[in-house]
C-alpha positions, 0 to 999 in steps of 0.5 A: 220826551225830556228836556234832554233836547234843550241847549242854552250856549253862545250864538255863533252865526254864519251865512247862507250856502255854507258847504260841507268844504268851508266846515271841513276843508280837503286838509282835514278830511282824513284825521279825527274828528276831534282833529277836524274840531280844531280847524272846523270853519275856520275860514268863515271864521277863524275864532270859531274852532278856537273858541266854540265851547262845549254847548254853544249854538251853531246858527245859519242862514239857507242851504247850510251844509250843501255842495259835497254832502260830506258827512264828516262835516257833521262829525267834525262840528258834533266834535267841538260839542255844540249843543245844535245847530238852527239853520233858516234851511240845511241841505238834505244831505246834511239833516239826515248826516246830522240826525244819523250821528246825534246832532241837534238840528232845527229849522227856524225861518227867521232865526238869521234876522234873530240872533247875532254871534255872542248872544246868549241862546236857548233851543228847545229842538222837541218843540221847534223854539229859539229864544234869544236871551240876550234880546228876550224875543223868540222865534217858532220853527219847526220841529223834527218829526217824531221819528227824528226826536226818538233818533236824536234822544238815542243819540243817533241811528246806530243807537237808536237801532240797538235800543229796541225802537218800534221803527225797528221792530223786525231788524235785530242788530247784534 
């Protein structure tokens, strides 16, 4: 693996239980998810959409992503160009959506109790390891599986199937 799975950005922090509704409400589902990048959580925190940038780190507390498992709240924040997003536990609806699109994600125990929003933060996804850079500590979490680090490197599974991988060996895409 490179280091292509390393992000270093700002630290924008939210809570437990944040469902695919408040990261993309029922008024943005149908446009583009560059469209939805404009107003993704905007009611958890109105700055977010307006000045995420390109880079940054999403960071949550348990259960991020559950309720409705829509899968263009994966889309919509892969949109604003975060680099991941480090969540203490994601619903499993969402950590698949997330891996099938390319989104960086890591599960860290403890990172809700490490970081606050405007840190400086670097995530190294392949070796499962927060650094808070503003305060100097880190954190270990864990890693995805091998699998998962090939799709993400891919940039998803649609990419990763048309690259040849040895999962794939049997199913030809055209």
């Amino acid at each position: 693996m490179t280091d292509k799975l390393v992000f270093e950005g700002t630290c924008w922090k939210f809570g437990d239980n944040i469902p695919t509704d408040l990261i993309t409400p029922t008024h943005i589902m149908w446009k583009t998810p560059r469209e939805m990048a404009k107003h993704v959580l905007e009611t958890a925190n109105p700055d977010f959409p307006l000045k995420v940038q390109p880079g940054d780190i999403l960071v949550a507390g348990r259960n991020f992503g559950c309720s409705s498992g829509r899968a263009l709240a994966a889309k919509a924040l892969k949109a604003t160009g975060i680099g991941a997003i480090v969540a203490e536990l994601f619903a499993r609806t969402f950590y698949r959506n997330g891996h099938e699109i390319g989104l960086p994600l890591l599960e860290v125990g403890g990172v809700d109790d490490l970081v606050e929003t405007g840190d400086r933060v670097r995530v190294d996804i392949t070796r499962g390891i927060v650094e808070n850079l503003t305060s100097g500590k880190s954190i270990q979490g864990n890693p995805p599986s091998d699998f998962l680090l090939e799709m993400l490197q891919a940039g998803g599974l649609i990419p990763l199937l048309k690259s040849g991988s040895k999962y794939f060996e049997a199913v030809t895409l055209k």
